[in-house]
N, C-alpha and C positions, 0 to 999 in steps of 0.2 A: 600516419598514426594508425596503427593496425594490432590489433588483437585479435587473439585466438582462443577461444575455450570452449572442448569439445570439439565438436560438428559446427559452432556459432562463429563468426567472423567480424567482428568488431569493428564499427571506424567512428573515430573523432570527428562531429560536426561542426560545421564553423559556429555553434549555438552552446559548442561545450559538451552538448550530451555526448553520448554513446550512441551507435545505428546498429541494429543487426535485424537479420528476416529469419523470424518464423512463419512457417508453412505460407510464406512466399508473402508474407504483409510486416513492414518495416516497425519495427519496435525499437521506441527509443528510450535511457536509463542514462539517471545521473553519473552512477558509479557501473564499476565491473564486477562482475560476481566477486571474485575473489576478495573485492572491498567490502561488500558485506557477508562474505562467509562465514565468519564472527560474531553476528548476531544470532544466537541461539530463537528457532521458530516449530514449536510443536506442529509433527505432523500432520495432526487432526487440524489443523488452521487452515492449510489447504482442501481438504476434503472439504470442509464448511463451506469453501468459499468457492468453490470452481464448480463449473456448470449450472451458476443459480442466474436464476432470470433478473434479481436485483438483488444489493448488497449496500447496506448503508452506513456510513462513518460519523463520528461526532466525536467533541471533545470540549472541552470546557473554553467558553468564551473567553474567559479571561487569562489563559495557558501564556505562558510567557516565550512559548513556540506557533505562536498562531498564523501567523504570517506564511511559515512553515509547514506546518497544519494543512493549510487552506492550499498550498501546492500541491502536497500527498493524496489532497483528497482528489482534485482535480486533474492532476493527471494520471491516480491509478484510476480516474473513471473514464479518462480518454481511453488508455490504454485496455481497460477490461474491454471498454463497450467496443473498440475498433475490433479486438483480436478474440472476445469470446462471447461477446453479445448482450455481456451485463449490463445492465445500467447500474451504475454507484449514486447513491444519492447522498448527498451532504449535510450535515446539520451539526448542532450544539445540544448540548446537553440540557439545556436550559433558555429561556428569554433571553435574546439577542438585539441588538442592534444590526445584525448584519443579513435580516430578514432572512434567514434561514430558519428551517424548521426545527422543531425541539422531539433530537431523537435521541433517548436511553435504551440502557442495557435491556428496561425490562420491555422491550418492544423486540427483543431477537427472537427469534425464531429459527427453525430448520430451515424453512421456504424463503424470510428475510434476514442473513446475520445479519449485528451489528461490529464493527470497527470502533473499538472507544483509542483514542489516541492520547495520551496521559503523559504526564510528566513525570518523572520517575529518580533512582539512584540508580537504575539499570537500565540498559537495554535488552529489550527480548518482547515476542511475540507468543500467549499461550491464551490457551480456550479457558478464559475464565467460568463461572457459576452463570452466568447470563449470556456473556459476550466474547469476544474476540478482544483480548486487552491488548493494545502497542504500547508499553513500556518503551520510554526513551531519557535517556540519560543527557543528552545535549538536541538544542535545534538540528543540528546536522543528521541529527542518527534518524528522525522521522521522515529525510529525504530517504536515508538509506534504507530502514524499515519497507517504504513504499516500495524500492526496488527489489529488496529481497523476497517480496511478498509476488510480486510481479515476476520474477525469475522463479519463482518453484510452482506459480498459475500454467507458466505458461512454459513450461516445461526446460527451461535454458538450463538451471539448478537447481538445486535444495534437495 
């Protein structure tokens, strides 16, 4: 099971993911580029987000995607902090149960974006008034957001 896009070389894990190496350290994605080619993601979303020493996600506790949520967050922070050194940090928008911190829009900054992960009638990724909005249209599409955001960081697409 082998893909190709670009210079990138693709292989099915026995885990289901995708495997491919940038600049010689393995990177692993649900989908393949071309699977979330489709998500429309404003340039400026990567500028915000690449080369920052930390980057933080949140989304409403009680998102009916949360389970899903709490993947995106946790492995686009594997993956930044392995392949560019950021640390991602996780939280909710609000009072939680799940002891995580309580991080809003109005805590972004240039130095820390914020990630708000939302449930939507769309999908799409744009530089809102405060934050960084994920628009997602179904649970599936916040896996795929994660990657599409992860392929244009880290140079594979976008």
């Amino acid at each position: 099971n082998e893909f190709r896009y670009g210079k990138f070389k693709f292989i099915r894990t026995n885990l289901g993911q995708y495997s491919t190496y940038v600049k010689d350290k393995e990177a692993l994605f649900n989908f393949l580029p071309p699977d979330v080619a489709d998500i429309p993601v404003e340039p400026e979303v990567f500028q915000a987000i690449s080369g920052k020493y930390e980057v933080d996600t949140t989304a409403d506790s009680n998102s009916t995607f949360i389970q899903q949520i709490y993947y995106a967050q946790f492995e686009l922070g594997n993956m930044l902090n392995f392949h560019t050194g950021t640390f991602v940090r996780a939280g909710m928008t609000g009072n939680n149960t799940y002891n995580l911190p309580v991080i809003s829009c109005n805590q972004s900054s240039a130095l820390i974006p914020v990630i708000y992960f939302m449930e939507s009638n769309v999908t799409r990724v744009y530089n809102g008034e405060r934050c960084i909005i994920a628009e997602s249209a179904s649970a599936n599409d916040i896996v795929r957001i994660k990657d599409s955001l992860l392929y244009g960081i880290l140079g594979v697409a976008g």
